[in-house]
N, C-alpha and C positions, 0 to 999 in steps of 0.2 A: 506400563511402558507405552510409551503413544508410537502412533502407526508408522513402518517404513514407509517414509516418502520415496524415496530411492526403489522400492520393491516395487512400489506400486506404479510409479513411472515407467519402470523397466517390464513388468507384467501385464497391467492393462490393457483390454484388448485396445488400438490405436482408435478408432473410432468412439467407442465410450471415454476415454482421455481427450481428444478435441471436445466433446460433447460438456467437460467436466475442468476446464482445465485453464490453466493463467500464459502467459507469455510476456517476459520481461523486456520490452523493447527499449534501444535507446533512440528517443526521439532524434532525427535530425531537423536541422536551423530548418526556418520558414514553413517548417509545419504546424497547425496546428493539433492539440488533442482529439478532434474528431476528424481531420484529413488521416492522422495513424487508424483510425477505427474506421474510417470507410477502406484505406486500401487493405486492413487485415479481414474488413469481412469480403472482398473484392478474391482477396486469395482462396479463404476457402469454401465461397461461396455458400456463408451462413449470413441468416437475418441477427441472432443477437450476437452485437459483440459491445464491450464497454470499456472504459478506462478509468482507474483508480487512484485521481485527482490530474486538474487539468495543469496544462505546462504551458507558459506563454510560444507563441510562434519562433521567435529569438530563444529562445531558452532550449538546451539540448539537454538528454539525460532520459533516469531513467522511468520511464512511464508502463506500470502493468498494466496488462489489457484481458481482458476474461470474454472467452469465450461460451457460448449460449446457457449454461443453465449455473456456471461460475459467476454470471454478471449480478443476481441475487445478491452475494457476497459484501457486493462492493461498500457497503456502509460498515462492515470487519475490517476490512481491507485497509481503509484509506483514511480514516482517523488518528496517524501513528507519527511519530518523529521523521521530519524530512531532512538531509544536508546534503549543502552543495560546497560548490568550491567556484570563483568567478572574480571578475576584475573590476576594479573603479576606477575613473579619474577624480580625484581631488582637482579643486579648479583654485587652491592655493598652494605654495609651499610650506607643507608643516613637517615636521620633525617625528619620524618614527615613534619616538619615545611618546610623542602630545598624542600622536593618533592612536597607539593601544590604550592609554589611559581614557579617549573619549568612548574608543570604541570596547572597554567594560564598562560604561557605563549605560551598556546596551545589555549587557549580557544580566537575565534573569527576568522578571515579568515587565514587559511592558505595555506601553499602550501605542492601537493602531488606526490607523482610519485608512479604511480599502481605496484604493487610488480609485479615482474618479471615474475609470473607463472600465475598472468593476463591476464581473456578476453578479454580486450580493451586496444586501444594503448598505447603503452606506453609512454605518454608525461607527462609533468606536468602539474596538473591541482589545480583550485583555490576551496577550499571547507569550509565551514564554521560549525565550532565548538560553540553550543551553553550552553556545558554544560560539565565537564571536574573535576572530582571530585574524592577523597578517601572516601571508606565509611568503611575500617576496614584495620589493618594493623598486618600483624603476622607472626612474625621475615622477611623474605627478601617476604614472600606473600603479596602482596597487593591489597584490593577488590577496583572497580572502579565503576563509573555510568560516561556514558557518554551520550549525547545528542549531534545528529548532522545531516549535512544537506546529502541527497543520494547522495550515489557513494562514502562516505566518506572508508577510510580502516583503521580499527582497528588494527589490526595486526600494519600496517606498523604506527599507529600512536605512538602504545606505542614503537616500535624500534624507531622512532625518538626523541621521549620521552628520550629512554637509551639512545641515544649519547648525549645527556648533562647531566648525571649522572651516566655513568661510566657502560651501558650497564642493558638493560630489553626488557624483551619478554613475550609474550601473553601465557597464560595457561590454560584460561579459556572464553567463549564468550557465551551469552545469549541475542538475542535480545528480549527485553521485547515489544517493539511497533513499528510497520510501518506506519507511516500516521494514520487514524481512528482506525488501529488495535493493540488491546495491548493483551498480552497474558495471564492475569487472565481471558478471556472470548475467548481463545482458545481452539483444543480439540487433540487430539491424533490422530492415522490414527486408533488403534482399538477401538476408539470409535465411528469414522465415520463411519467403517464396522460393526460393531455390531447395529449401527443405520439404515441403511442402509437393513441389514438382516432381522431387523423389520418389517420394511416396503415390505421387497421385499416380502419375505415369509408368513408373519405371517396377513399383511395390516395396521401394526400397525405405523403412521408414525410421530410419537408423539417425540420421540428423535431426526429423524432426519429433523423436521422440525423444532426445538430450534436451529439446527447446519448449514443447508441451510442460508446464508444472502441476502436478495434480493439485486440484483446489483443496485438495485436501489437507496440505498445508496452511492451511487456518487454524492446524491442531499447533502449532508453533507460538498462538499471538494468544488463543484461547484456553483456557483449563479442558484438558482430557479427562473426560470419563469414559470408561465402557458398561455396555449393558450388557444382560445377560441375552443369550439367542432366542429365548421362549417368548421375549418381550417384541422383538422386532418387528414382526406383521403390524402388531395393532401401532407400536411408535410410528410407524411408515405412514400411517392414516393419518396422523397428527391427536392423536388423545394425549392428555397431559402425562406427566412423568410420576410414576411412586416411588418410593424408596423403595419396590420388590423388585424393581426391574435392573437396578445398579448393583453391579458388583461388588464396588465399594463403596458404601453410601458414605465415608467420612471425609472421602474429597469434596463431596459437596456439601458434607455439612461445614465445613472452613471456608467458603464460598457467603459473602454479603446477600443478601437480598437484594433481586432487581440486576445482580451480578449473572454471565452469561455465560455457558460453557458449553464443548462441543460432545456429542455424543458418537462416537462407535461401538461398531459391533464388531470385532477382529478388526480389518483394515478397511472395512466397506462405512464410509462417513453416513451417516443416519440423518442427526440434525444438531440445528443452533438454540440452547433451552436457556429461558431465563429460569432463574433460580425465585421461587417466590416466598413469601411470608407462611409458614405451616402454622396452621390451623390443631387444634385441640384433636378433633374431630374427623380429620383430614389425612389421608398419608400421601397427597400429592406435593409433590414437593418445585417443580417446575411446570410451566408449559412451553410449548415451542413457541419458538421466534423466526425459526426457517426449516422447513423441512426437505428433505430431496427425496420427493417421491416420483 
């Protein structure tokens, strides 16, 4: 059974939870990804804090942010299917019926080349569209939902979109979900400071601990294993993993090589193991990838 997230939010002492812990912001317009991570560390006056893929300035939604020893994470985290929901103009008149049939032929692997004022290289890359939809139309406006795989660009998807229909461009972008995060159970930055104020000031820590997420929520995206308690000290150290330390070694034996899963010990998160090649000779069967010591 993998770990109460819910318990452990609700139990945690409040300081080891900041110390450990995510925050699903929804970005507002003209911010960018690191103005939300300077004023969330502005709030509770920590040095690390991170965010788990960047969001353009225009673009509102939802953006998690990990706090000091959660920021580790962030390469779990942010590899994961992202969708939004957002508006185009078409800069022709085309016909409902012409624009869903251009716009499946978007929908599944495509190819992309990162807009020019892109962080990362600029080559072409392969990226997969899972979802590619109209949800309202009026006059040359058009609302969209898209689902797709990270690193995908929106912007540049609906420009390639207009060069087979006579030219369209983005006007609008909201991303609704990143991986396990979707933004009806997002929150503001002035709700995170107002919660926050609660607690600093007042000792009241009731709001923000509804908005604290334990990182331990990474047992959601990763396979669950538990160890047994007699192994814990030395796993803490980082020594590799045997098969005497797992409770049930045949979760991991169903597990690829080079495949990643998460270890507990009851509800207290251990570490992030890769699963390796076993040896004749050998009864190591993983070693760490991330530890929380």
């Amino acid at each position: 059974m993998n770990p109460n997230i819910k318990n452990i939010q609700a139990e945690k002492p409040i300081e080891e939870l900041i110390n450990f812990s995510i925050i699903n912001i929804d970005k507002p317009t003209e911010h960018t990804s690191f103005d939300v991570v300077a004023r969330i560390r502005k709030i509770f006056g920590i040095k690390k804090v991170g965010h788990f893929g960047t969001l353009d300035p225009k673009v509102t939604g939802v953006l998690p942010i990990s706090l000091n020893r959660a920021c580790k994470l962030s390469d779990y985290f942010m590899h994961h299917d992202k969708e939004y929901i957002g508006k185009m103009y078409v800069h022709k008149d085309v016909r409902g019926g012409v624009l869903r049939k251009e716009m499946e032929k978007f929908i599944g692997k495509i190819k992309q080349l990162p807009p020019v004022k892109s962080s990362v290289k600029r080559v072409e890359r392969e990226r997969t569209v899972n979802k590619f939809k109209i949800k309202e139309i009026e006059g040359k406006t058009v609302g969209f939902h898209c689902d797709v795989e990270a690193g995908t660009y929106i912007r540049k998807l609906i420009h390639d979109l207009g060069q087979e229909i006579g030219g369209a461009h983005m006007i609008k972008l909201v991303r609704v979900r990143a991986g396990i995060f979707n933004l009806k159970e997002s929150h503001t930055i002035e709700e995170v400071k107002e919660a926050y104020d609660l607690w600093n000031k007042k000792g009241d820590e009731s709001k923000l601990r509804k908005i604290l997420i334990p990182a331990e929520i990474l047992s959601k995206i990763l396979p669950f294993v538990e160890i047994k308690e007699e192994s814990l000290d030395q796993l803490l150290i980082g020594r590799p993993i045997y098969e005497e330390d797992i409770k049930d070694i045949s979760i991991v034996n169903e597990l690829e090589d080079e495949e990643l899963f998460i270890l507990f010990s009851g509800d207290k998160f251990i570490e992030v193991a890769k699963k390796i090649e076993k040896k004749e000779d050998s009864k190591v069967i993983a070693k760490p990838d991330f530890v929380l010591n």
